[in-house]
Structures are given as C-alpha cells and as structure tokens.
C-alpha positions in Angstrom: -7.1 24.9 12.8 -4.5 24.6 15.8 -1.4 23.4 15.3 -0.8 19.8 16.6 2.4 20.6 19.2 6.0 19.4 17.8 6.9 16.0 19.4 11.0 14.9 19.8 11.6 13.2 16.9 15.2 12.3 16.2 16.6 14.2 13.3 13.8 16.1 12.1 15.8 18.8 11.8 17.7 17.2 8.9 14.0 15.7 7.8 12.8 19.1 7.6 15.8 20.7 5.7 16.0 18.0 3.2 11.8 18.4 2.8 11.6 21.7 2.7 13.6 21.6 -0.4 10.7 20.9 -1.8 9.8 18.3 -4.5 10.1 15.7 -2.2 9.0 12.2 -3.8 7.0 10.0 -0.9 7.3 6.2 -1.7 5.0 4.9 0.9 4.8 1.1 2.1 3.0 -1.2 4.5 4.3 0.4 7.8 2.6 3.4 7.2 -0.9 2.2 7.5 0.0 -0.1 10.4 -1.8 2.8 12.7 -5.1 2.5 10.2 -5.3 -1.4 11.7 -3.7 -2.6 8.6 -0.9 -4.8 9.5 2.1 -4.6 7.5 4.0 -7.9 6.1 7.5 -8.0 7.5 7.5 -5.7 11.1 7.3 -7.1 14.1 4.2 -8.6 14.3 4.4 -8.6 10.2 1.6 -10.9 8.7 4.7 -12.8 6.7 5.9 -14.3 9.8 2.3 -16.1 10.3 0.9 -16.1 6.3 2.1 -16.7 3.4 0.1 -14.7 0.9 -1.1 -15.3 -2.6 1.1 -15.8 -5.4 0.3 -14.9 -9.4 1.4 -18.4 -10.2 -0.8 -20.0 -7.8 -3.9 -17.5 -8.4 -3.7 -17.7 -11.8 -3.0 -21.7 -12.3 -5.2 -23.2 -9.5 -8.9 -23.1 -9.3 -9.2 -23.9 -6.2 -6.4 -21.8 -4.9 -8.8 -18.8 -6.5 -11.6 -20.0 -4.7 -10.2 -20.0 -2.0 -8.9 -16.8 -1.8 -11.8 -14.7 -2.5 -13.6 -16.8 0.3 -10.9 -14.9 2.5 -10.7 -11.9 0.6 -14.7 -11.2 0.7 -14.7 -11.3 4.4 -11.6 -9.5 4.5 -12.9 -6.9 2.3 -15.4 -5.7 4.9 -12.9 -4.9 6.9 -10.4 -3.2 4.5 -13.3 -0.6 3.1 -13.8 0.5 7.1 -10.1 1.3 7.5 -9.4 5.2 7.9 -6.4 7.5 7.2 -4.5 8.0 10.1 -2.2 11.0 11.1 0.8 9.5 8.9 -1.9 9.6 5.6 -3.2 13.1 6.4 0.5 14.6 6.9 1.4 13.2 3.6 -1.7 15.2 2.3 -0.8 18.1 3.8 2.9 17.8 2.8 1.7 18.0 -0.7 -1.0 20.6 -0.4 1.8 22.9 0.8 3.6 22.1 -2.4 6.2 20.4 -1.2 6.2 17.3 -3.0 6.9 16.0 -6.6 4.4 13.4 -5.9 3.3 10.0 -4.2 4.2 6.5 -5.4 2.4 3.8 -3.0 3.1 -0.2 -2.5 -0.1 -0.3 -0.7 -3.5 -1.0 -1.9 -5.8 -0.1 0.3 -6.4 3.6 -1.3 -5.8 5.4 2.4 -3.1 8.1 0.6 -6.5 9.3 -1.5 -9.1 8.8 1.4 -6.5 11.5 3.3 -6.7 14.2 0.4 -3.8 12.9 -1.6 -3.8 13.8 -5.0 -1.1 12.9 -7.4 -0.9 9.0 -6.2 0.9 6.8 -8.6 -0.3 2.6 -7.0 2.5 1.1 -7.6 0.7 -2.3 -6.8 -2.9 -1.5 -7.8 -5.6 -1.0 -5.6 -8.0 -3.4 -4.0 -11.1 -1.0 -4.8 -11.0 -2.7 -8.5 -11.3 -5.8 -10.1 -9.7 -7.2 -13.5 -10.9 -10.1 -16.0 -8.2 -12.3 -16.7 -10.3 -13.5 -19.5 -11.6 -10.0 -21.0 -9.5 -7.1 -19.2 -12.7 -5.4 -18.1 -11.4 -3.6 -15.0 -14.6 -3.2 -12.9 -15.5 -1.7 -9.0 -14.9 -3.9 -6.3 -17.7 -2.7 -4.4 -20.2 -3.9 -7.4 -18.6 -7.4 -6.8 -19.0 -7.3 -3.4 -22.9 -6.6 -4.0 -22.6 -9.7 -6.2 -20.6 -12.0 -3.8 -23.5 -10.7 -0.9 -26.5 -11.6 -3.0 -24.5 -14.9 -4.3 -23.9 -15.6 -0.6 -26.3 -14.5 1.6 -25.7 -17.2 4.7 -21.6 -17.2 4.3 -20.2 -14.6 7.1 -17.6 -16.0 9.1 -15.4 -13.4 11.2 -11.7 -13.0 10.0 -9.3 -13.6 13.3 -6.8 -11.4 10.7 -6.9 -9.2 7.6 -3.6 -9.1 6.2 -2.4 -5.9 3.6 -3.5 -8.0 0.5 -6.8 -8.3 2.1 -6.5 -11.9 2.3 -8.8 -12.6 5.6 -7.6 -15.5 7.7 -10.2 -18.5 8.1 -10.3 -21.9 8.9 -10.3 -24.0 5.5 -13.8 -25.9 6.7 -15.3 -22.7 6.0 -14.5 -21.8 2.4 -16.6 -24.9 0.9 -19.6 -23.1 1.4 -18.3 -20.2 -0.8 -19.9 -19.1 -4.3 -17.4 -17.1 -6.5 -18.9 -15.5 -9.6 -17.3 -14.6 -12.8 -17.1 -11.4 -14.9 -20.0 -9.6 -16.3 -18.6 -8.2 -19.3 -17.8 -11.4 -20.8 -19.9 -13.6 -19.1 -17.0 -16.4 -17.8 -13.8 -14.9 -16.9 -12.1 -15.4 -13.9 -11.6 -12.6 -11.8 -8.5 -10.8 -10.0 -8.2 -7.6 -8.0 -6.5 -5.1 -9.7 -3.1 -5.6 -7.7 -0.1 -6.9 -7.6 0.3 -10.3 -6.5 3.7 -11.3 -5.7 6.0 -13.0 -8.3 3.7 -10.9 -10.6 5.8 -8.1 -12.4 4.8 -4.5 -11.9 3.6 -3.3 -15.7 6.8 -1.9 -17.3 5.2 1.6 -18.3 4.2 2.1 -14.3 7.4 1.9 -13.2 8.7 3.7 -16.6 6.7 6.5 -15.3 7.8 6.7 -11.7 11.6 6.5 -12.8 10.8 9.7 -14.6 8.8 11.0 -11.5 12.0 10.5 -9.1 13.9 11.8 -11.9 12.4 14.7 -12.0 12.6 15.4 -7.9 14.5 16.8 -6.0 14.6 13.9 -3.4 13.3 10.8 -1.7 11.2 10.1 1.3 10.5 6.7 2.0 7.9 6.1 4.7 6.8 2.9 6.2 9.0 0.5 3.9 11.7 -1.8 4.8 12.5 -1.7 1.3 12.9 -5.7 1.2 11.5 -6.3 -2.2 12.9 -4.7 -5.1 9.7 -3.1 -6.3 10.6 -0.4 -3.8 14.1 -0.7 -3.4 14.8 0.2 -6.8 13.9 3.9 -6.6 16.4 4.1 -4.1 19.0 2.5 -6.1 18.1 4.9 -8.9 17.8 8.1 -6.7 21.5 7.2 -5.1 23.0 6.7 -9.1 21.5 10.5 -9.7 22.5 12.0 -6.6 19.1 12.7 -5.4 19.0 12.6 -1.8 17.1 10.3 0.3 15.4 9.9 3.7 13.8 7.2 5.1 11.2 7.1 8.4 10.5 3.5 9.2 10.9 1.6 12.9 13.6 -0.7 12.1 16.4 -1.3 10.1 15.6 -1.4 6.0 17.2 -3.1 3.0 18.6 0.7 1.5 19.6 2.2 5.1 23.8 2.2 3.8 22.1 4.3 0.8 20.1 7.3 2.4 21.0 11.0 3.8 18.7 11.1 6.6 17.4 7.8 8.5 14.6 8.2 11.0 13.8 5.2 13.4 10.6 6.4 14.8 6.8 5.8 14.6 5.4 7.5 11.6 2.4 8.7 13.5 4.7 10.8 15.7 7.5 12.3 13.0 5.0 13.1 10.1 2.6 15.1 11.8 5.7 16.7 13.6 7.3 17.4 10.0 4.3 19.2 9.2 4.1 21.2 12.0 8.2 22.3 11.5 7.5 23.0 7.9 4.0 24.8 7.4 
C-alpha cells in the first residue's frame, strides 16, 4: 500500500515524539466521527446548539417521552448503521496495529473505532448496536429490533432532516403518533433502552474502574475529537495530569483540559491522524 503523503500539521512533531513512545491511550469523542456524517454535539454546527437530547430521567419516567424517542431513533437508526470509518477511525487502527497504543476508550456509540479494525475498544457510553431491558436486563441486537420495529411498522418512514450522535432522528411531533414500539422478548413486557449512556445517567462504576487502571497503566494520553466538556472524559485527564502521564489533544477548538495537556493540536482530525501515521510507521 502507498503511503498517503505527510500533510502540515502544526506540531506533529511533538505529536509524533510523545506517540511514538508508545502505549499511547486514545480517548476518542464526537469530533472524530464528524467526517463519517455524524455530527458531534457541541462544535460549531454541534447538534446541542439545535437539540436537546434524551435524558435517563426523562426516558426512564415518561412513556411518552420513550415513545417518542424511538419514533426518532428508528429512522435515525437507518442512517447510523450506513455510516463508515473515515480516515481519522482507520489511523487510530493502524496506530494500534503498529503497537503503539495501550488501548481505545470511546464516548461514541456508533461502533466506527471497530468497523475500522480497532481492537481493544473499551465504550465508554455503550453502543447503539444493542439493546437493554429495563425490566429483565436482557441485552439483545439492535438490528433484531429493528426487524421487529419494520414488521410492527410497515407504512411509518418519514425522512430525518438530522441524525444527531445519540441517534435521535429529528422529526416533526405529528409524525410520531403513528408509531408502534414493542417490548422485550425475553420477558415478554419490559420496556426497552439502547445499551448507552443517556445523559444524567452514571457511567457503571467497574467501566470506568477499568479504564482508570488502563490510563494507569500507559504511558500517555491522546485525546481526539473531544472538547472534554463533560466529566465523563475530562476525568482521565485529570487523572493522567495527577500521575504525570503526559497528554495530547487533537481537536478544532479550544477544550475544557487545554491548561492540562503537553501537546495541543488545533487541526482537523482527518488531516493530522493520517499524517501521524505516515511520520510514525
């Protein structure tokens, strides 16, 4: 395979040191599958300046609030299960099949890290490709609900004007009447979630346990895509600056942990990643 030529990034010469290292630990957010035509929540044209997503309290004490978002989120869904990996998710890969990092830990959902190759993913946040019984716990494929939801609504296929990163579709509210949720199959009643992380939900203790000990274990940070805003992510910085680890982040814009990090890259990720891997394999 040819070598994709080096393009001017801004300080990838200190991004390159501090990865070649090696054991580099990738904590990935929204911005980095922007380019897969997944917008991310709070960039410039950041779905959080237009929607306000679904909350755990709301999904889990309003009916009709779950009704009406997996009206939105079964359109939506079509168009998350087309999106693609995109240079930033295939550098990541082949960052790691060099052996040069510790491992990933993703905020997103929408499974792109493993569609690229990625291995040792840790979703911070869940994924959207499974289900969950609030009732039961049965933790089922989202694609055998979807084949439910089709045959359950054969005549309901609006077009979303917007998919935002929870795959919560954008439609107008005289639309979702005609919707027919279903309920889980294991226990024949429960109300169902996707397996993510909705926010004000908490983030299962023994998750982030384990990616403490991952970071701990590395021999620095590399954030990509993240403007750190929410502590879910910020946190591994906070814990990587207490141990001395060294951290880098790539991200267009300014982020939360920017008085925190060694290297700061304000460039598109689709131009310094693949650039990175050409410098360093």
């Amino acid at each position: 395979m040819t070598a994709a030529p080096t393009t001017a990034v801004p300080d990838l010469d200190a991004l390159a040191h501090l990865v070649g290292d090696g054991d580099a630990l990738v904590l990935s957010g929204a911005g980095l599958s922007t380019d897969s035509g997944i917008p991310d929540y709070r960039g410039a044209s950041g779905s959080l300046r237009r929607h306000t997503p679904m909350t755990w309290q709301t999904f889990r004490r309003d009916p009709r609030g779950r009704h009406r978002y997996w009206a939105r989120s079964f359109v939506g869904w079509r168009q998350m299960r087309m999106a693609r990996p995109n240079e930033g998710h295939r550098a990541v890969a082949q960052l790691e099949a060099a052996g040069l990092l510790s491992g990933v830990i993703t905020q997103n959902v929408d499974g792109l890290h493993q569609a690229a190759g990625a291995r040792d993913v840790v979703e911070l946040h869940g994924g959207l490709d499974r289900t969950i019984c609030l009732q039961c716990g049965d933790v089922a494929s989202r694609a055998q609900l979807d084949e439910r939801l089709r045959a359950a609504n054969p005549d309901f296929g609006p077009r979303a004007d917007e998919v935002n990163p929870d795959g919560d579709a954008e439609l107008p509210d005289e639309v979702l009447d005609g919707f027919v949720m279903v309920d889980c199959l294991a226990c024949g009643g429960g109300p169902l979630k996707p397996d993510v992380v909705f926010f004000g939900e908490t983030v299962p203790r023994d998750r982030v346990g384990g990616c403490f000990r991952l970071l701990e274990e590395s021999g620095s940070l590399l954030v990509l895509g993240s403007s750190l805003t929410v502590m879910s992510g910020y946190r591994f910085v906070l814990r990587a600056a207490e141990l001395g680890i060294p951290v880098a982040v790539v991200n267009l814009g300014p982020t939360r942990g920017d008085a925190k990090v060694d290297v700061k890259v304000d460039a598109p990720l689709g131009a310094v990643l693949p650039a990175l891997v050409t410098r360093l394999t």
